[in-house]
N, C-alpha and C positions, 0 to 999 in steps of 0.2 A: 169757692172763693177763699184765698189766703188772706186771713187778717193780721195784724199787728196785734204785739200784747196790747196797745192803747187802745186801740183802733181805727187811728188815724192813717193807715195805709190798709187797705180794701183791695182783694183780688189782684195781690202779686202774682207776677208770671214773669219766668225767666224763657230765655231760648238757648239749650244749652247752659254750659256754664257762665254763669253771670260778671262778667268784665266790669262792665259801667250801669249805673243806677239810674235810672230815668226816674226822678218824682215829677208828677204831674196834677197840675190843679188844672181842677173845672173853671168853668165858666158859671155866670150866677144863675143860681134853680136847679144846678145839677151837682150828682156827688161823682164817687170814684167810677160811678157804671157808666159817665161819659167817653170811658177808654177803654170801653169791652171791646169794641171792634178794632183796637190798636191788636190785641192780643195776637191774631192770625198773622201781621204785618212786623213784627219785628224780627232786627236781623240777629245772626249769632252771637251770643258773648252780652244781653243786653236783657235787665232786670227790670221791665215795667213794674212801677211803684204809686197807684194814683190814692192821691188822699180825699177820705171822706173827711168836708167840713161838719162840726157841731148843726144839731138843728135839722138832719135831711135825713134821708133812709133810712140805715141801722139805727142812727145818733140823733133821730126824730126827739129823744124827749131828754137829749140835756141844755141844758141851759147854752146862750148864745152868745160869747163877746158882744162888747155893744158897737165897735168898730174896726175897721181894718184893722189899725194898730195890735187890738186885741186880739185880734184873733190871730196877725203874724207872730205877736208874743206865744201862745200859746200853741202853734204851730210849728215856732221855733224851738221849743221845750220838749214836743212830743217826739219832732223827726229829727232831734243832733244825732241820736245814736244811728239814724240812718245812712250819716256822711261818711262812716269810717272805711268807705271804698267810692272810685273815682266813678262822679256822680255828674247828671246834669239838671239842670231845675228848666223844667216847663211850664207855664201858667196862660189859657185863652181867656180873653177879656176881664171880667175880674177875676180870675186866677190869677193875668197877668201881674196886676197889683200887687196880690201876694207873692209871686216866685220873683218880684223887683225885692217887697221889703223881708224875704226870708234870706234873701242873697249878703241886702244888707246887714242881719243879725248875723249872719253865719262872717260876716269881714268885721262886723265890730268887735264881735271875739274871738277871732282871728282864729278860728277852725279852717278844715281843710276847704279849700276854695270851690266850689262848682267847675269842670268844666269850661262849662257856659253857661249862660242864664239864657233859655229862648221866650221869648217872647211875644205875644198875637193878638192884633185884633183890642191893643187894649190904651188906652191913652195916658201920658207923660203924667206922673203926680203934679209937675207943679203947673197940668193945667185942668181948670176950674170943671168941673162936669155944670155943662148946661141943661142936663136931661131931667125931669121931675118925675118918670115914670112910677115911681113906686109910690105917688098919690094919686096916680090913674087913679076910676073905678075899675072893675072887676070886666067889661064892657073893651074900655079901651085896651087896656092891658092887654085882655085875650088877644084883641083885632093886633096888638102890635107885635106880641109875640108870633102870632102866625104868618104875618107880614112878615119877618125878620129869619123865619124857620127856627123859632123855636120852641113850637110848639104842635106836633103833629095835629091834624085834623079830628082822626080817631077818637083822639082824645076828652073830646069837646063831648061829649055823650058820657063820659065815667065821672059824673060830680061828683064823686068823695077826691078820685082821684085827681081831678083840674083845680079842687081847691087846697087840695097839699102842694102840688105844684106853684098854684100862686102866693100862696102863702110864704113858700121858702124862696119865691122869685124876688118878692117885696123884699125880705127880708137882706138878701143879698143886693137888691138895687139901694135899699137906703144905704148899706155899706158902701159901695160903689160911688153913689151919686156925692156922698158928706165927703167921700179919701180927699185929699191933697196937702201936698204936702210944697210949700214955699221955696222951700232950700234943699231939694233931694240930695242924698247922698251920693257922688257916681261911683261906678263902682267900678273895680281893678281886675275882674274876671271879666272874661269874653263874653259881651252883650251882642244879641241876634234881635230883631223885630222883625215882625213882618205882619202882614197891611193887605186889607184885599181893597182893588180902586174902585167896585164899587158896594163896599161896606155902607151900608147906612147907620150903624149903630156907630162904630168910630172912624171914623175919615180917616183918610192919609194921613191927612197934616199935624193931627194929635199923636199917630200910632209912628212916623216918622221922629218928631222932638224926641222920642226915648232916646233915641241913636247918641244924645249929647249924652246921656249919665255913662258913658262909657270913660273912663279914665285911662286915654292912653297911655 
């Protein structure tokens, strides 16, 4: 695995020489090893870049932003120097959050622009999250993540390892569940969303409204 001197990007892999810069955020509970299995599937000319957030795997014991905001601030600080070649920002579900509000940091100081910004599976800032899951008990939690796929079976037998998991799960749902944002920024780079119909964690109808932050 290729790290960053910060190490906020975990297991670079290029195919070929590197054209375009894929960063890529997890989804909440996972770090950069969400996108091992991207590695075999990229095409020529294309630099998978996925970041580990604070708080998980390698980065288990530094301290955590206490919100999205914070942690796009300091996400935005670690990956500028990673723009200086034509790049695209990906983020699944709450990654999505982050690669919306890293987009926005990179246009308010008008650095080099994204590509695109893709984005999945992940609902509009200026709408409310209804979910409370990260005051589950440890009971619910389980049954919902395995319900949802995210959370292998196996697993459920290694207790040191199901309660780092949940721990960093919680952790990323209180981020998730508190984000929104009243007045989002749209943004002037090419926005993608995409939606599964039948997602239970965020419907269509929330993962569709991103479609508006786009500034034709």
């Amino acid at each position: 695995m290729v790290s960053s001197g910060n190490g906020w990007i975990t297991g670079r892999h290029a195919v070929g020489t590197p054209e375009v810069r894929l960063i890529a955020l997890p989804q909440a509970g996972a770090g950069a090893g969400a996108f091992a299995s991207w590695r075999g599937r990229l095409p020529a000319g294309v630099e998978l870049a996925p970041v580990q957030l604070p708080g998980r795997g390698t980065r288990a014991h530094e301290p955590t932003p206490v919100n999205v905001h914070a942690v796009a601030d300091a996400l935005f600080q670690a990956v500028r120097s990673e723009l200086t070649m034509p790049y695209v920002l990906f983020g699944h579900s709450f990654g999505g959050a982050l690669a919306y509000e890293l987009a926005v940091r990179v246009q308010q100081h008008r650095l080099r622009a994204p590509l695109a910004t893709l984005i999945s599976g992940s609902r509009a800032p200026q709408t409310p999250s209804l979910r409370t899951m990260s005051e589950r008990d440890d009971d619910a939690l389980i049954a919902w993540l395995a319900r949802n796929g995210g959370l292998p079976h196996a697993l459920l037998d290694d207790e040191w390892f199901l309660g780092e998991i949940l721990r960093v799960v919680r952790m990323d749902l209180r981020w998730a569940e508190s984000y929104h944002v009243s007045e989002p920024v749209p943004l002037t780079c090419p926005l993608h969303v995409f939606g599964g119909a039948e997602d239970e964690i965020t419907p269509a109808g929330p993962v569709a409204t991103l479609g508006a932050l786009y500034h034709w």
